[in-house]
N, C-alpha and C positions, 0 to 999 in steps of 0.2 A: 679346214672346216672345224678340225677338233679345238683348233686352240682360239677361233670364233667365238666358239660354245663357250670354253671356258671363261674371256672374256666377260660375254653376256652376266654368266654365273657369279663371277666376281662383280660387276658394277653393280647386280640386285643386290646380293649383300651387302657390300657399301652403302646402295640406296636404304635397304633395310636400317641396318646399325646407324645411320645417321638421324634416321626420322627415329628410331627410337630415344636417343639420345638426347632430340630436340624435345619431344613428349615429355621425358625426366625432369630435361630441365624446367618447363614451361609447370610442372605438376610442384617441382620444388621452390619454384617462385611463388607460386600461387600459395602453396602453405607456409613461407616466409609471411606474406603481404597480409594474409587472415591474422598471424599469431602477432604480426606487431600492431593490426587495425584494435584487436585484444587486450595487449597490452596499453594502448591509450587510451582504452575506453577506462581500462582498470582500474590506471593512474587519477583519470578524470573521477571518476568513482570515488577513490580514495581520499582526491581533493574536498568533493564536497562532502565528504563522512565527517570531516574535521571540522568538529564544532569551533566557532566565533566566540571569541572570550569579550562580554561584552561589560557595561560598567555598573555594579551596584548602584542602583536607586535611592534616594537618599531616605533615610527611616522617617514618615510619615510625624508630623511632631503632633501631641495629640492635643486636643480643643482643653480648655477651660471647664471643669467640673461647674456642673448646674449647680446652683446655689441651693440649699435648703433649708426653709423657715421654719424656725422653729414656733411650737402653739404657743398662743396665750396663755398664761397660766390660771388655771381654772375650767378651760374646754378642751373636750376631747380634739385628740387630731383626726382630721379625717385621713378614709383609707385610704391607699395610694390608686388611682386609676389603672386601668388593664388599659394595655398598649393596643393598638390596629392589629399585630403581628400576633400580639397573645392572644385576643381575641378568633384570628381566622387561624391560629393552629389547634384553637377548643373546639372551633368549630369544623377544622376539617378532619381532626382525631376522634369526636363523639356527635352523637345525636344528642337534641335533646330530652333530658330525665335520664342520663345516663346507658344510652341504648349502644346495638353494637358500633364498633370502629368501621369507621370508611376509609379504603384507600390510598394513598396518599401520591402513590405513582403507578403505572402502568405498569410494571415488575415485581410493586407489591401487589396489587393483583394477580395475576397470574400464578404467583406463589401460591395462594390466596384456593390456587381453583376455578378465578373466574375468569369469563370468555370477555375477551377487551373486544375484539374483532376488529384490533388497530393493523394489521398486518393484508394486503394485497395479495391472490394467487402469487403474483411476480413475487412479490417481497418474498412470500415464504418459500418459492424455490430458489431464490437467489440466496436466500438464508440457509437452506438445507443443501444446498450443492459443497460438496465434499473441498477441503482447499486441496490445487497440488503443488503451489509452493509461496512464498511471502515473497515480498518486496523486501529486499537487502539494503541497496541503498537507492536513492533520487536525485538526478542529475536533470533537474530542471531546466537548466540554462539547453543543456546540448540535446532535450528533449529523449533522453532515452532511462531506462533503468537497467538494476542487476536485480537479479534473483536468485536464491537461492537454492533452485534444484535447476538440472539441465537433462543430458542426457540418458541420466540411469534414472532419470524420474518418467522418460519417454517423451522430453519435449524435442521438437524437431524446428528445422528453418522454417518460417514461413506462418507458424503456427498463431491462430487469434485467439487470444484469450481476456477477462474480464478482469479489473483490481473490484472487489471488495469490504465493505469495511460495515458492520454486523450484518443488516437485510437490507443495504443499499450498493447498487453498483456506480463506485468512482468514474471510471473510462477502462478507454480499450487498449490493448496493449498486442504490437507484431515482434515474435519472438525471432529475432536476426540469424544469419549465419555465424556467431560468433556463439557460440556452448563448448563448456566442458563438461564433465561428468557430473559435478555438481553447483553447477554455476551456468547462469546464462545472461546475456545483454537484450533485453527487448524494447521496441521502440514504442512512445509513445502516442496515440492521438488523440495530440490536445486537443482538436476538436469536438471532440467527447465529451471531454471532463464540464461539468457545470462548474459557472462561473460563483466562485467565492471558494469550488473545493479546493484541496491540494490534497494531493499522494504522496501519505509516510511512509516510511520503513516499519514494516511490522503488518500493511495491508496485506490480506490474504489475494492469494491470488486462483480466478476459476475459470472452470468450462464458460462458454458463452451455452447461457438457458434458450430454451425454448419460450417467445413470446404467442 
């Protein structure tokens, strides 16, 4: 009976140490197969970082100087005409008899003081939301990007976040299982993005606001 027992005793630990062993390996493949899925995204990254050497355009050859008459001798010449452009930059810089200056853009105003009320609740919280990291590079073809904070910034797998660019949001972006400490791979949905934008390097990257 005793040496039953120890049988028994021996084949659990066998059983034991082998399911551990399998667990090891199956935990050490799985962070092989992460760190090289990382590695080709990296590569991919890096490809399209490399700007395209494309061909100088050829220098513009300039028009035929306007010909100029000279007067009669004995009458004055007349003055020269104010152009369309000089006329509506007198007119968008003064009142007239000299009164105060108007405007001339939305940010000289506001400089300015004054209330434009060009700006949307949405706009201005999309504008006021803090970034927590930029777009690094854009890998449009393979539909995902990098960025440049990861885990010591507290992004996690799974996480949904907004690209924008001053008080409008581009699209949405799903942060992958691929992060290191300061680097992450997030994927894109095109579906998002409106049509005509594209997503640079250098868009900030935010919380999704509250609508």
């Amino acid at each position: 009976m005793r040496l039953v027992h120890f049988a028994y005793l021996l084949t659990a630990v066998l059983l034991a140490v082998t399911s551990y062993l399998a667990w090891e390996g199956q935990q050490a493949a799985r962070g092989a197969k992460e760190e090289l899925d990382f590695l080709k995204k990296k590569q991919a990254a890096q490809e399209a970082a490399t700007p395209m050497t494309s061909a100088f355009s050829p220098t513009p050859t300039p028009g035929p100087a306007a010909s100029i008459t000279p007067p009669v001798p004995g009458v004055l010449a007349a003055p020269p005409k104010a152009t369309s452009s000089a006329l509506a930059d007198s007119s968008a810089s003064e009142l007239p008899g000299g009164g105060l200056t108007i405007p001339k853009s939305v940010a000289e105003a506001e400089a300015k003081g004054i209330n434009t009320n060009t700006l949307t609740p949405m706009q201005k919280q999309v504008k006021a939301a803090p970034a927590i990291a930029k777009i690094k590079t854009m890998v449009k073809d393979q539909g995902f990007v990098v960025l440049d904070a990861g885990s010591k910034q507290g992004l996690t797998p799974g996480q949904e976040l907004l690209v924008r660019r001053e008080n409008g949001v581009l699209g949405k972006l799903k942060v992958t299982s691929t992060i290191e400490e300061n680097e992450a791979v997030a994927d894109l949905d095109l579906a998002s993005i409106p049509p005509g934008i594209s997503i640079e390097p250098g868009d900030d990257v935010i919380q999704p606001v509250a609508r």
